[in-house]
Steps between C-alpha positions, in 0.01 A plus 500: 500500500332165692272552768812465782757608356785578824755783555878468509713756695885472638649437832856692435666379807755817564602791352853417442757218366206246406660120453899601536704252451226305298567432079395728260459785699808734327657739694263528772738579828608808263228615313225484805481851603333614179201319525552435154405097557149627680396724202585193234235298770213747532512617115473083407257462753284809313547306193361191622219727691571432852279661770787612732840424614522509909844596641580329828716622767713503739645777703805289683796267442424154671692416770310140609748268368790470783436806642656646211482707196748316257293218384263790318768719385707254382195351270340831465187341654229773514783754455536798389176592464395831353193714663180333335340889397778633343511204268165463446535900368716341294261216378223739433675743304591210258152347448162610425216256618726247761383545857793620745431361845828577765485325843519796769530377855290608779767495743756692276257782372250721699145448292538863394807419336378205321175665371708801376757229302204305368300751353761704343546150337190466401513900364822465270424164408098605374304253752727195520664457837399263760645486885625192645430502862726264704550564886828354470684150660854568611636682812780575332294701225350673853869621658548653176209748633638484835254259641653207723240267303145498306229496690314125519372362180105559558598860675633564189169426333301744734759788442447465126131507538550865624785548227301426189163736642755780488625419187165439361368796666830729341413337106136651578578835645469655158178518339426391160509832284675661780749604235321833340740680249273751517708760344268781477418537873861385578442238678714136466327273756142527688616556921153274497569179364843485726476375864704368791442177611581524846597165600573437857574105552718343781775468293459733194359866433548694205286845475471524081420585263777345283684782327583276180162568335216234409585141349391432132412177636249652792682229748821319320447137538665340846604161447566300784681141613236356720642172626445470882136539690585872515598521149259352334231735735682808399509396084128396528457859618729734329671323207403553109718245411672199735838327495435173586736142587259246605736159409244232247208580304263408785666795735509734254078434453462496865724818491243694253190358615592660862585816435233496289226434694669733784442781221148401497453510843629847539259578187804548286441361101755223531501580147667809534879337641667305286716235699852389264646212616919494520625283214853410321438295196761318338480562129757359234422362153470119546383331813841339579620869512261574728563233704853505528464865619301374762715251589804728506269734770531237758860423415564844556334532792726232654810601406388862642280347811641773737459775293180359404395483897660833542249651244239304691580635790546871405100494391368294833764713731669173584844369554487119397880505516570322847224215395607132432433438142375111516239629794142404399341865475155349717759501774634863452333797649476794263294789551521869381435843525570540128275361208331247672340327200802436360639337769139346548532337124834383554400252827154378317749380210808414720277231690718244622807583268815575621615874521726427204261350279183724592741796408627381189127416388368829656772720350482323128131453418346789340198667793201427464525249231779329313495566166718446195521423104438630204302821391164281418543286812579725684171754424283130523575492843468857574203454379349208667698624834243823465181304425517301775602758793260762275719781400645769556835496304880383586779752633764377333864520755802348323779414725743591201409819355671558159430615149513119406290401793236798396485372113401156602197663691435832249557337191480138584197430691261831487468466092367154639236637726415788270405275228328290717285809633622448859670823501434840377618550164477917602434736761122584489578777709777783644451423848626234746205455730276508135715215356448305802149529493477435132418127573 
């Protein structure tokens, strides 16, 4: 393996009908509810010796298009979607090495609740689960909980502060060797290497210990979307591994070299977080394939602009709907208590552009970099993409899930990368944080 080799891991958008009403994608709308699609991912992403797969979530219907619900339902945008730990069981129960990382809110479950889901993860799955931490971005996802709204974007931040010390604190309120099977004296577990925690915060408290038992893993990995000022303060402190969005090679450098040097500054090894940048190659067997693919991305999005802005507005917690299409964005004002570097990325690229135009070229280029051809050209520019921002590895997030979709990336373009030693070739080890760390 080279000196830099980087790490790929997948950004399954949704538990649920992934790319209905896309080709190739069977009997989808019928055949959801078994998961069956999700363990055919995660056992090709094993093959092709993945890191992790990291289930996004949602815990509402969006409602920001109209003032209405139909727009979603009707396209099955972000819905239904499954609850991310119960298919992650799933996930881990069908795979041996692949990291399982769900996305637990901190809004929608009390820290005790979320250390107790993670760790029995980590338990049944032998040192392999990971917690996304996201404080959520819709006040619809909040009434669901019987909140009027979230709190404000950087309150959010603080409360989580206090969120992931408990959670911490419960993963290390078991001892190492606390477990005795000491059969002779009768005794299971040493009362001495348990303790409460105690946490009193001003907006959390949990008392411990956690009742689930210790975590192969010591602490499960916490992966973390740090996009805003706030974000990127909380990854730099807490994450193991970051989701990252930063639009054009020079961001996405700018993006690693601050966090970075924030992990320096707090005397964290900036070594020791790996930061994955979103990504969603095109890959097809000749270039004009490729191409044409691409092509057909922003004819899509035009012939689908206000579901496209609908989708847009369900992860920014806007409704774009009343909004004059031909409207230079510069002259729009758009702010958010939802994901603000999303809607952050969308104005830098928008610039002077209409609202049509910007949202066509927003919602059909591929994150952080557009990408597309075949297997070799494709893993070329992977690989000059990573030796210019300096690592750490790609999270791969493909807009149209399917078995077809997954071969072009499994059996396409990894084989690629594996034989030119940018990838693993195995798993060096049976741990998730320990894989991460491998290089």
């Amino acid at each position: 393996m080279p000196a830099n080799p980087f790490h790929l891991s997948w950004f399954l958008q949704g538990s649920s009908i992934q790319a209905w009403g896309e080709p190739w994608t069977g009997n989808i709308a019928q055949e959801w509810m078994t998961a069956d699609m999700f363990v055919d991912l995660v056992k090709g992403m094993e093959r092709a010796c993945f890191d992790y797969i990291l289930i996004e979530d949602s815990i509402y219907i969006g409602q920001n298009w109209q003032d209405s619900r139909d727009i979603f339902l009707k396209g099955g945008i972000c819905v239904p979607r499954q609850e991310p730990s119960v298919v992650a069981t799933l996930m881990a129960a069908n795979t041996r090495r692949l990291g399982i990382v769900p996305t637990l809110s901190t809004f929608a479950y009390h820290p005790y609740l979320t250390a107790r889901i993670v760790s029995s993860l980590d338990q049944i799955s032998g040192g392999r689960a990971g917690w996304n931490m996201v404080t959520g971005s819709s006040d619809y996802s909040a009434q669901n909980f019987g909140m009027d709204k979230l709190p404000d974007h950087d309150q959010r931040y603080v409360m989580a502060e206090e969120y992931i010390d408990i959670v911490k604190g419960l993963w290390g309120s078991w001892e190492p060797g606390a477990i005795l099977d000491d059969r002779e004296n009768g005794v299971l577990i040493d009362p001495a290497k348990v303790h409460t925690i105690d946490y009193k915060g001003q907006y959390y408290a949990s008392r411990g210990p956690l009742n689930s038992g210790p975590c192969p893993q010591g602490q499960p990995v916490i992966a973390q979307a740090g996009g805003s000022k706030s974000g990127r303060r909380i990854a730099a402190t807490h994450a193991d591994t970051i989701v990252a969005a930063p639009n054009g090679v020079a961001a996405m450098k700018q993006y690693r070299d601050d966090i970075r040097s924030q992990m320096a500054a707090m005397g964290r090894d900036p070594n020791s977080c790996k930061i994955l940048f979103l990504f969603s190659p095109i890959v097809a067997e000749t270039e004009d394939q490729a191409k044409y693919f691409a092509e057909q991305r922003r004819v899509l999005s035009a012939a689908h602009l206000d579901a496209r802005m609908a989708r847009f507005g369900w992860s920014t917690n806007l409704d774009l709907s009343g909004l004059d299409l031909d409207t230079p964005v510069s002259q729009l004002t758009l702010t958010t208590n939802g994901h603000q570097s999303s809607l952050s990325q969308f104005l830098t690229r928008a610039g002077d552009k209409s609202l049509r135009e910007a949202m066509i070229d927003h919602t059909s280029q591929g994150y952080c970099v557009d990408v597309y051809g075949t297997p070799d050209s494709v893993a070329s520019q992977m690989s000059e993409i990573m030796e210019e921002v300096g690592g750490d590895g790609f999270l791969i997030a493909l807009g149209d899930v399917s078995r077809r979709s997954v071969a072009t990336i499994m059996d396409g373009l990894v084989p690629v990368l594996q034989r030119r030693g940018l990838t693993r070739k195995g798993y060096a080890h049976a741990q998730l944080r320990d894989n991460l760390l491998e290089f």
